[in-house]
NUGU-439560 format. One record per residue (C-alpha): x, y, z; chain. Coordinates in Angstrom, 3 decimals. Layout:
N
east:X | north:Y | up:Z | kette:A
...
This chain:
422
east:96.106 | north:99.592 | up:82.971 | kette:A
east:92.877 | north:97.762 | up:81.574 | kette:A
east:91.196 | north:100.037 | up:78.662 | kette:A
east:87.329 | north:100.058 | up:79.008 | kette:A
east:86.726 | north:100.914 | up:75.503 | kette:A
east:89.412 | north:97.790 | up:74.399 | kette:A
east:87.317 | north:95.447 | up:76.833 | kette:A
east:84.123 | north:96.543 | up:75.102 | kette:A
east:85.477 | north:95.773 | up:71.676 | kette:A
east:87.029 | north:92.317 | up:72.765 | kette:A
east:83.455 | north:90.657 | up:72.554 | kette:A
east:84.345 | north:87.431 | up:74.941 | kette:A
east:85.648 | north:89.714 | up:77.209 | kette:A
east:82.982 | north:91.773 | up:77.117 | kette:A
east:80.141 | north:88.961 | up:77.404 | kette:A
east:81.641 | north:87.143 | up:80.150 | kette:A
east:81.617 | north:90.487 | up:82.263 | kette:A
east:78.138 | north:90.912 | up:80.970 | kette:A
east:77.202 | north:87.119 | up:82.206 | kette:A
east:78.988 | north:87.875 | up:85.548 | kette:A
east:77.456 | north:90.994 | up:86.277 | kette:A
east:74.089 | north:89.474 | up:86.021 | kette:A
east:74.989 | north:86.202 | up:87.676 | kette:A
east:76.047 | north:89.189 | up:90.756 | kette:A
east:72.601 | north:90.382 | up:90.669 | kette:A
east:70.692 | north:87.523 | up:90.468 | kette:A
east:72.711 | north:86.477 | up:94.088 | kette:A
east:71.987 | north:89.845 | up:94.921 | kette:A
east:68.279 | north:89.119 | up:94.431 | kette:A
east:68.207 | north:86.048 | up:96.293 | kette:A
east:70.125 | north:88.092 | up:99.088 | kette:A
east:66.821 | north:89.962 | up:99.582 | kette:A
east:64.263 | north:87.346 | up:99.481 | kette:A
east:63.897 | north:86.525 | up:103.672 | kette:A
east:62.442 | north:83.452 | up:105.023 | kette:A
east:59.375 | north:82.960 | up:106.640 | kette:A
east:58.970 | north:83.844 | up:110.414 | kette:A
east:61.576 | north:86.111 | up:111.169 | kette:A
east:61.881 | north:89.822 | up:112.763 | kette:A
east:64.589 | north:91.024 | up:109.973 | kette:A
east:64.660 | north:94.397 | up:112.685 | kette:A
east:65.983 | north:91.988 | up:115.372 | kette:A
east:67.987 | north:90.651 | up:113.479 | kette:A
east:69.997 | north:93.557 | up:111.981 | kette:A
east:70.229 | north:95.252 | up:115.253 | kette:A
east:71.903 | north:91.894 | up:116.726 | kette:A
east:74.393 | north:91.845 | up:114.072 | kette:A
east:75.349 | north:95.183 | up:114.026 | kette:A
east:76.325 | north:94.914 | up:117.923 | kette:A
east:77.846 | north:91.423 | up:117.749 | kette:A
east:81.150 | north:90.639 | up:116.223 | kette:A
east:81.214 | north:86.912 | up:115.688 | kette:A
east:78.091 | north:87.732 | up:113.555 | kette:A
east:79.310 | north:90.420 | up:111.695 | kette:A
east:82.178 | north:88.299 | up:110.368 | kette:A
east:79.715 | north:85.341 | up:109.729 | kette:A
east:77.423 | north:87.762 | up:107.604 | kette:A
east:80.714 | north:88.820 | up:105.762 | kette:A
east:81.322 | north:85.279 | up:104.893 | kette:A
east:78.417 | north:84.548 | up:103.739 | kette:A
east:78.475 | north:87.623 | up:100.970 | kette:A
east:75.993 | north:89.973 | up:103.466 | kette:A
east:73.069 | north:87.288 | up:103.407 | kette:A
east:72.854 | north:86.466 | up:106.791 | kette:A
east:71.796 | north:89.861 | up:107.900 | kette:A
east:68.510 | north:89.511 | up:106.016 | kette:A
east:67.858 | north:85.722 | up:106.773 | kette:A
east:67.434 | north:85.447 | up:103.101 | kette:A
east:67.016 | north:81.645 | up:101.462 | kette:A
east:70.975 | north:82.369 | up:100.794 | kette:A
east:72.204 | north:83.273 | up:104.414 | kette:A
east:74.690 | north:80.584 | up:104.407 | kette:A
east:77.091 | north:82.089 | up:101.552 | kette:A
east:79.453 | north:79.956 | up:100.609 | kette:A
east:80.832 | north:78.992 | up:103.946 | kette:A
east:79.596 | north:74.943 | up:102.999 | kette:A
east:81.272 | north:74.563 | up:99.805 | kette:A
east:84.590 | north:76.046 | up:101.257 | kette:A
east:84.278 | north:73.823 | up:104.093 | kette:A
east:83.660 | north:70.694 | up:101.842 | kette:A
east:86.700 | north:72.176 | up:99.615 | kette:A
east:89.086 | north:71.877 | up:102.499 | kette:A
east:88.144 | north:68.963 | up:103.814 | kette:A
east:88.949 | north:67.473 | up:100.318 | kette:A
east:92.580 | north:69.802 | up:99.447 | kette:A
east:93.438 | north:68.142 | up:103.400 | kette:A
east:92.534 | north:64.617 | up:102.724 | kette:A
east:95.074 | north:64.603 | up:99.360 | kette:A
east:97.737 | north:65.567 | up:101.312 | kette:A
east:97.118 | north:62.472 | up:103.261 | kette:A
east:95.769 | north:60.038 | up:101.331 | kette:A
east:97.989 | north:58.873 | up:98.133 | kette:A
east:95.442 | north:58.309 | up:95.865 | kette:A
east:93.517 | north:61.370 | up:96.326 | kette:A
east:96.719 | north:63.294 | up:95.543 | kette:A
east:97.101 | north:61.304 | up:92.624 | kette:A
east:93.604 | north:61.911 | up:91.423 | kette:A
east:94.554 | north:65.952 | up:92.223 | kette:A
east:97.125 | north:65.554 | up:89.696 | kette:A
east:95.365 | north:64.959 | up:86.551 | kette:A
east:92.092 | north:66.994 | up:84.671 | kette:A
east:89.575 | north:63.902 | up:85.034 | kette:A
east:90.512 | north:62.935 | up:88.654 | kette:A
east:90.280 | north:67.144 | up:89.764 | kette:A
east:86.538 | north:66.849 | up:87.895 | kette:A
east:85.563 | north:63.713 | up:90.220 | kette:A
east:86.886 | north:65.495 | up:93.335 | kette:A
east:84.424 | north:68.580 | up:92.661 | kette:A
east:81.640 | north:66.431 | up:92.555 | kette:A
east:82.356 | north:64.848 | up:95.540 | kette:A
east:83.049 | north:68.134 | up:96.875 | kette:A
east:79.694 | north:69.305 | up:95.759 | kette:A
east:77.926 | north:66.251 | up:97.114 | kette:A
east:79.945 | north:66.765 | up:100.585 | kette:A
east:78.341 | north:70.351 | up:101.042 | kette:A
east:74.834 | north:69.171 | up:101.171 | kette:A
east:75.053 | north:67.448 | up:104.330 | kette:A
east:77.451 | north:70.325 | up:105.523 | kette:A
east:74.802 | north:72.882 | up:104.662 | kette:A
east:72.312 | north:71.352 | up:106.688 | kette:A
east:74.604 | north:71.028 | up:109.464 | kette:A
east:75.684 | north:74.472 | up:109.735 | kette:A
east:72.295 | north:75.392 | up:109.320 | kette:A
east:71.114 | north:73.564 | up:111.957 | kette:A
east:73.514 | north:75.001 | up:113.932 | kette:A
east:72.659 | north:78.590 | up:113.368 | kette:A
east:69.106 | north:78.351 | up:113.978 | kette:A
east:70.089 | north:76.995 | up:117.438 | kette:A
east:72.705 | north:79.522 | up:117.627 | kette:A
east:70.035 | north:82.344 | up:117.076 | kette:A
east:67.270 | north:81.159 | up:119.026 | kette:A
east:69.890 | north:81.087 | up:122.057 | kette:A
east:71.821 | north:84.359 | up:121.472 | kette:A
east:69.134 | north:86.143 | up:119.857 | kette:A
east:65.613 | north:84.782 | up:120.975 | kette:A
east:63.079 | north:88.094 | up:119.749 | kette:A
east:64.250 | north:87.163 | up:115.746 | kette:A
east:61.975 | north:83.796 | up:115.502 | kette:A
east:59.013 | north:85.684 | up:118.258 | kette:A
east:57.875 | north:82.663 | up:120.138 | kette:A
east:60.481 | north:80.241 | up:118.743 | kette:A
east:60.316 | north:77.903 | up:116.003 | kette:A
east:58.358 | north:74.944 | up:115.757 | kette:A
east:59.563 | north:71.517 | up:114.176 | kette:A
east:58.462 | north:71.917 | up:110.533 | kette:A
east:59.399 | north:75.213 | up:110.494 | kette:A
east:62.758 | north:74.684 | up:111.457 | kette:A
east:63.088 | north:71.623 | up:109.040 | kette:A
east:61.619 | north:73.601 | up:106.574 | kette:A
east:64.005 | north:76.671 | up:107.101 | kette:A
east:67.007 | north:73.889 | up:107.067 | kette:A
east:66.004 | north:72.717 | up:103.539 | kette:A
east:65.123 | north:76.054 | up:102.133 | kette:A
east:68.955 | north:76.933 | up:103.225 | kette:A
east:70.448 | north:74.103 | up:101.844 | kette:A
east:68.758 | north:74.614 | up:98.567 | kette:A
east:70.267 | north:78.052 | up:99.148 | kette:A
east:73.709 | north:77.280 | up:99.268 | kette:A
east:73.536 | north:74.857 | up:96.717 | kette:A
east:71.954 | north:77.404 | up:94.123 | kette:A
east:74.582 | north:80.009 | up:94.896 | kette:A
east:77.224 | north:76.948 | up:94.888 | kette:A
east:76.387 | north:76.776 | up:91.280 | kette:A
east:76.477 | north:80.198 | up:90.503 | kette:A
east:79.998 | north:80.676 | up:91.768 | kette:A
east:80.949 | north:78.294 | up:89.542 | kette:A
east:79.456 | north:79.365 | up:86.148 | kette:A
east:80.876 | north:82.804 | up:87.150 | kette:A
east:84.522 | north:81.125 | up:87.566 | kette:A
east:84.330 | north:79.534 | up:84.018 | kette:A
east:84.327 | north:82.795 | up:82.837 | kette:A
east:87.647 | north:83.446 | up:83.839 | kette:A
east:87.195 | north:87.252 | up:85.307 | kette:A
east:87.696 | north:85.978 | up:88.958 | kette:A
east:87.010 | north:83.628 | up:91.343 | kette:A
east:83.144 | north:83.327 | up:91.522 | kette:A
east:83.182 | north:82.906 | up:95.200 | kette:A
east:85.257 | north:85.256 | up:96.207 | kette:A
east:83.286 | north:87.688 | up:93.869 | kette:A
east:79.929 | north:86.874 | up:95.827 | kette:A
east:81.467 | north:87.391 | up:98.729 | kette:A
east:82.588 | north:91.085 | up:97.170 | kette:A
east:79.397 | north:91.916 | up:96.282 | kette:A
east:77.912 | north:91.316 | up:99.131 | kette:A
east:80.181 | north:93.755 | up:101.290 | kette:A
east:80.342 | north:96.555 | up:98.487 | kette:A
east:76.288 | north:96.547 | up:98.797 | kette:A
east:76.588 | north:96.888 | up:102.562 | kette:A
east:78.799 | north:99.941 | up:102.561 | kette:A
east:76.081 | north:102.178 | up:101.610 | kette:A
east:73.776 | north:101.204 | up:105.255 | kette:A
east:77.549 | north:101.483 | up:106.741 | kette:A
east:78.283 | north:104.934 | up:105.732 | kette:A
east:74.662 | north:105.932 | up:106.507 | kette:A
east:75.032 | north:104.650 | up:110.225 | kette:A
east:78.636 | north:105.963 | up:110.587 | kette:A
east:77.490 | north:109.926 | up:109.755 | kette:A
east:73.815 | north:109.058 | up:111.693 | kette:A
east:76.165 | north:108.140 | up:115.252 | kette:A
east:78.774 | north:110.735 | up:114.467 | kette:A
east:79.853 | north:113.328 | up:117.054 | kette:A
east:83.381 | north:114.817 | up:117.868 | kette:A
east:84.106 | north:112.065 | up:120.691 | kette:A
east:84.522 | north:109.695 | up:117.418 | kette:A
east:86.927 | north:111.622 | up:116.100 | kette:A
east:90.182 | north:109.618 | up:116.619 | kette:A
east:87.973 | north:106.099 | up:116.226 | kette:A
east:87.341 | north:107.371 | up:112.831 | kette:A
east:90.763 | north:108.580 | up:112.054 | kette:A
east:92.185 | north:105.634 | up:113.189 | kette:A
east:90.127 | north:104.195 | up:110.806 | kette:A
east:90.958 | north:105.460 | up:108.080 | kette:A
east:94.498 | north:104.741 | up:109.118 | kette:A
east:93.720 | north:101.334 | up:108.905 | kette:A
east:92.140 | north:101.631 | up:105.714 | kette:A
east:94.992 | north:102.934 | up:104.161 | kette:A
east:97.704 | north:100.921 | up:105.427 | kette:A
east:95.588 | north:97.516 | up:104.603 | kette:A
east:95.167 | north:98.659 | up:101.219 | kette:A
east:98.809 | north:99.755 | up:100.467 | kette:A
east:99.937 | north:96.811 | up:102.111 | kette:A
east:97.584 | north:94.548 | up:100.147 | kette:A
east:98.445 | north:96.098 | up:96.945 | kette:A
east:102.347 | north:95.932 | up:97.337 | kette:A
east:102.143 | north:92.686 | up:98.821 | kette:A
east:100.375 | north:90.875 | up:95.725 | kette:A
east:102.408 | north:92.518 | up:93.128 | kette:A
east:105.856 | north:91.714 | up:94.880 | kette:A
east:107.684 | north:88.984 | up:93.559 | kette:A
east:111.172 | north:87.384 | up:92.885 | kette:A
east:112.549 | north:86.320 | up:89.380 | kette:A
east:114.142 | north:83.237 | up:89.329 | kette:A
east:116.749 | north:83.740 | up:86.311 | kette:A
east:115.615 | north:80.982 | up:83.897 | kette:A
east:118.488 | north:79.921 | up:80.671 | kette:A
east:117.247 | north:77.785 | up:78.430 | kette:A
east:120.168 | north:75.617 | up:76.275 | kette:A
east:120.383 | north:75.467 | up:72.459 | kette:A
east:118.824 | north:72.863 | up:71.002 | kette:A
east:118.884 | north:71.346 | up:66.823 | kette:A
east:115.787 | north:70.984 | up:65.594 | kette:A
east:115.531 | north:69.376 | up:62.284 | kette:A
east:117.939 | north:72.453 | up:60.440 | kette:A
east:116.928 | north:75.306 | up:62.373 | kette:A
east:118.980 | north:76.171 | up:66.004 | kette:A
east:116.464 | north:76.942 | up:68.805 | kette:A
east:116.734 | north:77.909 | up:72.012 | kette:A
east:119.308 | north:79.704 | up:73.657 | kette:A
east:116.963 | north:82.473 | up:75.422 | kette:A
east:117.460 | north:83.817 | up:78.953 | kette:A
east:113.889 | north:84.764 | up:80.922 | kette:A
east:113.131 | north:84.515 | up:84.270 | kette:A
east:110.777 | north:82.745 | up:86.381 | kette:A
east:108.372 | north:84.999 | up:88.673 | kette:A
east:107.504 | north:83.964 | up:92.186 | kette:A
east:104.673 | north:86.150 | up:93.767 | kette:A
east:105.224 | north:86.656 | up:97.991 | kette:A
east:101.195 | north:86.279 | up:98.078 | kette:A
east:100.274 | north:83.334 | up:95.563 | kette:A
east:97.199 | north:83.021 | up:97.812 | kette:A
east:95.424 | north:86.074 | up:97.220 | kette:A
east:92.400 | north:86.073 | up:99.918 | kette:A
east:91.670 | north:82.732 | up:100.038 | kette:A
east:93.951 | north:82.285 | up:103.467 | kette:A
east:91.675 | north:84.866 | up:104.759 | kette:A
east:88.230 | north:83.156 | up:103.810 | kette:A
east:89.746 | north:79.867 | up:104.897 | kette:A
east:90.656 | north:81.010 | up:108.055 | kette:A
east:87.038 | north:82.557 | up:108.795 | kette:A
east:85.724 | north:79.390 | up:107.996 | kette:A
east:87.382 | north:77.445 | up:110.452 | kette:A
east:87.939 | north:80.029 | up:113.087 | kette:A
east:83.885 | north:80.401 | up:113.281 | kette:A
east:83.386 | north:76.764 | up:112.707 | kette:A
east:83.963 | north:75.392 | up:116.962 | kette:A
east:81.681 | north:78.241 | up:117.682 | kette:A
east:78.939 | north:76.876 | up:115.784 | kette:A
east:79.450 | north:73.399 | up:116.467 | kette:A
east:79.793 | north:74.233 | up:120.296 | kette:A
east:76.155 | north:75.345 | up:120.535 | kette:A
east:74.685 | north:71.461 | up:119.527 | kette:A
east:76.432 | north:70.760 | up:123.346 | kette:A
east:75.177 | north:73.124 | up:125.197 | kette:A
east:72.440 | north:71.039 | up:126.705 | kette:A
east:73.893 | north:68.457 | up:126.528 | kette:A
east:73.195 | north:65.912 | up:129.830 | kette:A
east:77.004 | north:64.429 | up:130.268 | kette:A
east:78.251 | north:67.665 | up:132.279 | kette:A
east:81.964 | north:67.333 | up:130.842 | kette:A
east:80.497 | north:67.753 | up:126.983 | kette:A
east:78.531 | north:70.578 | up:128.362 | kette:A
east:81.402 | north:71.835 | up:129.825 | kette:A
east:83.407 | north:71.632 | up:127.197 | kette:A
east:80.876 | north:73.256 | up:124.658 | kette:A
east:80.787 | north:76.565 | up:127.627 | kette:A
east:84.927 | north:76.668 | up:127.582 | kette:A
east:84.842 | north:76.633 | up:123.710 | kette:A
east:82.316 | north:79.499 | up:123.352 | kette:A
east:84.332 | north:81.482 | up:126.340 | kette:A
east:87.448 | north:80.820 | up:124.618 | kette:A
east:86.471 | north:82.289 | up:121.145 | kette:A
east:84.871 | north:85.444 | up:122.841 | kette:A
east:88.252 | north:86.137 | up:124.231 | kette:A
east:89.933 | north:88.843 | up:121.989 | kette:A
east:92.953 | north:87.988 | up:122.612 | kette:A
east:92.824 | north:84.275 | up:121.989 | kette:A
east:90.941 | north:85.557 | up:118.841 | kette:A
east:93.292 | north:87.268 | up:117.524 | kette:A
east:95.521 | north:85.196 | up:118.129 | kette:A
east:93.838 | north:81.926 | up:116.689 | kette:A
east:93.004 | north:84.402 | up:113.156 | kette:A
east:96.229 | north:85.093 | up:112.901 | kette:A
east:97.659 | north:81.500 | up:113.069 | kette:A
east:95.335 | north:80.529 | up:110.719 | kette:A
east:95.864 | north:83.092 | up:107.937 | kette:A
east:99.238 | north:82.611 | up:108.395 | kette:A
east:98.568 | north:78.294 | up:108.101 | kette:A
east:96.472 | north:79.228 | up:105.099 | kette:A
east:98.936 | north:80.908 | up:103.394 | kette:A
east:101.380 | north:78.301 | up:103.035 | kette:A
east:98.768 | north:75.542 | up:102.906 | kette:A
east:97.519 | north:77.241 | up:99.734 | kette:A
east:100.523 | north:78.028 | up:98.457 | kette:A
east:101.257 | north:74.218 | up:98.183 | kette:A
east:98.595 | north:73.633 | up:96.901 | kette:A
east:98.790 | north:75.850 | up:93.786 | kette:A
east:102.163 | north:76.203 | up:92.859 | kette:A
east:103.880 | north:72.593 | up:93.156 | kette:A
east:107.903 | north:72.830 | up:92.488 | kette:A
east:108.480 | north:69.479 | up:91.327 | kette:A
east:105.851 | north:69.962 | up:88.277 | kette:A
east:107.662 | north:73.432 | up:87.638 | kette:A
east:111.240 | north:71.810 | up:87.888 | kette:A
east:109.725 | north:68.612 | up:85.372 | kette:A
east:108.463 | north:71.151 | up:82.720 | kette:A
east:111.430 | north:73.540 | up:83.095 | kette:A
east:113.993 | north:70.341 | up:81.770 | kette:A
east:111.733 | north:68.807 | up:79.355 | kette:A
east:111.752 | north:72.317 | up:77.541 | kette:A
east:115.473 | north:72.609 | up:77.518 | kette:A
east:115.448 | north:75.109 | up:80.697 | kette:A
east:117.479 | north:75.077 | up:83.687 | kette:A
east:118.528 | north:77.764 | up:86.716 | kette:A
east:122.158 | north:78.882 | up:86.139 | kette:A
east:124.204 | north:77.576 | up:88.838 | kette:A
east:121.319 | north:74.818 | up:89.707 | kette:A
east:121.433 | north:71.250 | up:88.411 | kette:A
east:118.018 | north:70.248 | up:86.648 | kette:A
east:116.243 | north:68.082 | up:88.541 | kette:A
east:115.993 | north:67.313 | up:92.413 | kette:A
east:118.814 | north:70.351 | up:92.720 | kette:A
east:116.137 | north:72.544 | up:90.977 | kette:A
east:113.026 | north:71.565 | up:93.124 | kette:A
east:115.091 | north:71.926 | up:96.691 | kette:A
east:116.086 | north:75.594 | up:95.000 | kette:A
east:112.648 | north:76.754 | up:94.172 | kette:A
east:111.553 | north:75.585 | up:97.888 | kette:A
east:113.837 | north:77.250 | up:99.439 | kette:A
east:112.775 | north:80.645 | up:97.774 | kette:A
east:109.529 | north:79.966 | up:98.345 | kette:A
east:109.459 | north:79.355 | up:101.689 | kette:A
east:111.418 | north:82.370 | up:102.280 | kette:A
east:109.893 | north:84.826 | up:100.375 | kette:A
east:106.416 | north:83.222 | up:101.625 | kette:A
east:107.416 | north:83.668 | up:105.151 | kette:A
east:107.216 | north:87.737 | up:104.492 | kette:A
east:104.017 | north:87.353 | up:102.523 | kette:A
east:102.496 | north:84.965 | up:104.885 | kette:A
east:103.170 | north:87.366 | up:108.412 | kette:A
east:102.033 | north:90.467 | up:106.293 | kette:A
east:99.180 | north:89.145 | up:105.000 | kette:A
east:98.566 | north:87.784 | up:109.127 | kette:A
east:99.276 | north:91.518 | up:110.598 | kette:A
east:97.110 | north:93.261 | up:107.834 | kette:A
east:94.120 | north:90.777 | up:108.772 | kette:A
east:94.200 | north:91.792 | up:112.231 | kette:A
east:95.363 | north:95.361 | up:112.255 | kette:A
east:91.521 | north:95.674 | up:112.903 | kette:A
east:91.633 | north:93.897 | up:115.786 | kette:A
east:94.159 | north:95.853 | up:117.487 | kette:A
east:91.770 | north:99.067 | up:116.291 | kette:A
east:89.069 | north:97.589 | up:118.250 | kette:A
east:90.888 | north:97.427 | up:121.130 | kette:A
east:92.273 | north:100.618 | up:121.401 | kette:A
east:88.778 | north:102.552 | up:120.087 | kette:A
east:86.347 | north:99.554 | up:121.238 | kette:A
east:84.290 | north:100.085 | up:118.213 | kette:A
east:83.380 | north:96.505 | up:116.661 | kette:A
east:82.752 | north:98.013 | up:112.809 | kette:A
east:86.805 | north:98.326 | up:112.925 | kette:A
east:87.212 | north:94.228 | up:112.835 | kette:A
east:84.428 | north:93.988 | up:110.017 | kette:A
east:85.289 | north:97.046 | up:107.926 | kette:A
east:89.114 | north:95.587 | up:107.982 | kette:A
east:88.340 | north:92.528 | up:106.964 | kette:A
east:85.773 | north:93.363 | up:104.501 | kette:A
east:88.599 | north:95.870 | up:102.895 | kette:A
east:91.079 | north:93.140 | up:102.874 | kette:A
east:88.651 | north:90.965 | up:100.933 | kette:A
east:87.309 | north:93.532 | up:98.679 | kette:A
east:91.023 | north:94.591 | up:97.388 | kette:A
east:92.185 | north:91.025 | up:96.855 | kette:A
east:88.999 | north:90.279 | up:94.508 | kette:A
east:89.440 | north:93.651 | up:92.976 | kette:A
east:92.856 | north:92.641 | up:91.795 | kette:A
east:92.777 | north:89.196 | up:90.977 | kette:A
east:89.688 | north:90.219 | up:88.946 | kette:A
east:91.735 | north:92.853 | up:87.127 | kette:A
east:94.503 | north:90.472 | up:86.572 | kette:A
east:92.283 | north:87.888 | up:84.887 | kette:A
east:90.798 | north:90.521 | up:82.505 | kette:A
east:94.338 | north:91.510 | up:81.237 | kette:A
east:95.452 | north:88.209 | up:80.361 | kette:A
east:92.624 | north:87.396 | up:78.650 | kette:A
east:92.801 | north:90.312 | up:76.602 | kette:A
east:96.445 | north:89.517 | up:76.237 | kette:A
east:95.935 | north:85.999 | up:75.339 | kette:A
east:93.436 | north:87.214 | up:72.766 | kette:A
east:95.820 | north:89.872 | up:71.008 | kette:A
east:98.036 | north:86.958 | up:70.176 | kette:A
east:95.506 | north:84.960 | up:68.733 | kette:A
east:94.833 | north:87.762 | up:66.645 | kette:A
C-alpha cells in the first residue's frame, strides 16, 4: 500500500503529482468555458435523457455536456491512434518503424497530425447531429461562420487537451488520457448524486439496489481481474564471467489476464459511436439507397440488443488487439536467451514464443469475456429497471477503477525504482 507521507518525501514523485494535478484542473477549466450560441439548459436536459449521448459525454472526459471549447475529449487522438496501431499490423514497414524508439516518435507525430482533420470531422458531425436530434440547443440554428467557427474553436480544443494528455503521461503516474477522461466523470458524480436523491421515491427502490449491485460486482470484478496473473517459471543457466560464476537463479515470469487495463473499453466506445456519427452526413443525402443506408445504421445502433451486442464484441476485440500490441512474445522469448534464461521443459527460441502464446491466449480468453460481461452488466440493468443512468454509471465505474489502479501502480514503481537508486 502507497504511503502518502513516503510520496511527499520522494520529491519527483511528489512534483509530478503536483504537475498532474494542475494539468487536471487546467482541463477542468477549459471543461467550463462554453461556446458561443448555445442553450447549455437544452443541452443538459438532452443528455441526461439520451444514452448514445451520455456515453459520448463520458468519452469525451464530461465536456460535451457543457459545449465547452473541449467537448470533443479525446475521442480524435484515439481514433487517429488506432488507425495507426491497425495500419502496422498490415503494413511491414510501419511495424518495423513500431519496433524501434525513433520510428514510435515519427508515428506520434503523424498520429498527432492525423487528428486534426479527424477533429474537424467529428465535429462537423456533431453539430449536425445536434441540430437534428436536439434543435432548441443552437435557438434558430446556426449560421455558416458560426458553425465554421465552432468547428475550429473545437479542433483547437482537442488539440490543446491532446497535448496535455501527453505532458501528463511523461510523468509516469498514469495514462494522461485515460486520467482526463477520470476526471471528468469523478466531477460529474456530484450533479449525479444530487439528481438521484432529487427523483427518489420508494418505486426506485430495487433500480437503485440493483445498482448498487452492479457497482459492486464491476468493481470486485475489475479489481481481481487486473491483479490476476500466471507465473511462467523462468531458470536462468550458470554462466563464467571473467572469474566470478553467475547465474543460476530461478524467478518467474508474470502474465497479467487484463494487460489492457481500460483501454479495450475506450477503444470500443470510440468505434461503437463512430457509424452513428458518420451516419448523420447521409441523411439527406439525394441517392435514396445512401439515405437509406444512413436511416438502417442509426436504427440499428438504437437497438439495445444489437448494442449490446456490438460493445461487447468490441471490448472483447480490444482486448486481444491490445494485448498484441503491448506485450509481443517473440521480443520476450529474444531477451529471455540472450540473458542466459529459458522455461524448464521449453526449448529457447521458437519452442519458447509458441509456449508464451499459448498461455496468453488462454488466460486472455478469461480476462477478455470478463472484462466484456463487466462492461455490459449495465446494459442488462437497463433493461430490467429501464433507467438509462445504469449504462453510464457502469461504464463510468469501470473506467474510473481501471485509472485508479494503473495510476496507483505507476506511483509504486516509481517509488520502488527510486529506493534502489538510493
Amino acid at each position: 500500500m502507497i504511503s502518502f507521507m513516503h510520496i511527499w518525501r520522494t520529491t519527483e514523485v511528489r512534483n509530478s503529482i503536483l504537475f498532474v494535478l494542475a494539468m487536471i484542473v487546467i482541463f477542468r477549466i477549459a471543461a467550463h468555458i462554453p461556446l458561443p450560441g448555445v442553450n447549455t439548459e437544452a443541452l443538459v436536459a438532452f443528455f441526461q435523457a439520451n444514452q448514445f449521448f451520455g456515453l459520448l459525454n463520458i468519452f469525451s472526459g464530461g465536456t460535451l455536456e457543457n459545449f465547452s471549447i473541449v467537448a470533443l475529449g479525446v475521442a480524435p487522438y484515439i481514433t487517429a491512434s488506432i488507425i495507426f496501431q491497425l495500419l502496422g499490423m498490415i503494413i511491414p514497414s510501419l511495424e518495423e518503424l513500431q519496433k524501434e524508439e525513433q520510428g514510435r516518435q515519427r508515428i506520434n507525430q503523424w498520429t498527432r497530425l492525423l487528428t486534426v482533420p479527424l477533429a474537424a470531422f467529428q465535429a462537423y458531425g456533431m453539430l449536425l447531429l445536434l441540430e437534428q436530434k436536439a434543435p432548441t440547443v443552437f435557438g434558430n440554428g446556426m449560421s455558416a461562420f458560426q458553425m465554421i467557427v465552432t468547428i475550429l474553436s473545437l479542433t483547437v480544443g482537442t488539440i490543446f487537451i491532446m497535448w496535455l494528455g501527453e505532458l501528463i503521461s511523461e510523468k509516469h503516474v498514469g495514462n494522461g488520457m485515460s486520467l482526463m477522461i477520470f476526471s471528468g466523470i469523478i466531477a460529474g458524480l456530484p450533479a449525479f448524486f444530487q439528481r438521484t436523491i432529487a427523483v427518489y421515491d420508494r418505486s426506485q427502490l430495487i433500480t437503485l439496489c440493483l445498482f448498487g449491485v452492479s457497482i459492486i460486482l464491476t468493481v470486485a470484478g475489475v479489481v481481481v481481474m487486473h491483479e490476476a496473473q500466471r507465473n511462467i517459471p523462468v531458470q536462468y543457466a550458470r554462466q563464467i564471467r571473467g572469474s566470478r560464476l553467475a547465474g543460476g537463479v530461478s524467478t518467474h515470469l508474470p502474465l497479467r489476464v487484463n494487460m489492457a487495463g481500460v483501454i479495450p473499453i475506450i477503444f470500443a466506445i470510440s468505434i461503437i459511436l463512430f457509424p452513428t456519427v458518420f451516419a448523420q452526413f447521409f441523411l439527406d443525402a439525394r441517392t435514396e439507397w445512401v439515405r437509406q443506408i444512413a436511416v438502417s445504421t442509426l436504427g440499428l445502433f438504437n437497438n439495445q440488443l444489437f448494442y449490446g451486442v456490438a460493445y461487447f464484441v468490441l471490448v472483447f476485440a480490444f482486448t486481444y488487439f491490445y494485448t498484441a500490441i503491448v506485450f509481443q512474445p517473440e521480443r520476450v522469448a529474444e531477451n529471455m536467451q540472450l540473458q542466459g534464461g529459458f522455461i524448464p521443459g521449453i526449448r529457447p527460441g521458437k519452442p519458447t514464443v509458441e509456449y508464451l502464446v499459448y498461455v496468453v491466449n488462454r488466460i486472455l480468453l478469461i480476462g477478455a469475456v470478463f472484462l466484456s460481461l463487466i462492461a455490459v452488466l449495465p446494459l442488462v440493468a437497463q433493461q430490467i429497471t429501464g433507467n438509462a443512468s445504469l449504462v453510464i454509471g457502469g461504464t463510468s465505474l469501470l473506467i474510473v477503477v481501471n485509472v485508479v489502479i494503473e495510476s496507483v501502480k505507476q506511483i509504486e514503481s516509481q517509488l520502488t525504482m527510486r529506493e534502489y537508486e538510493v
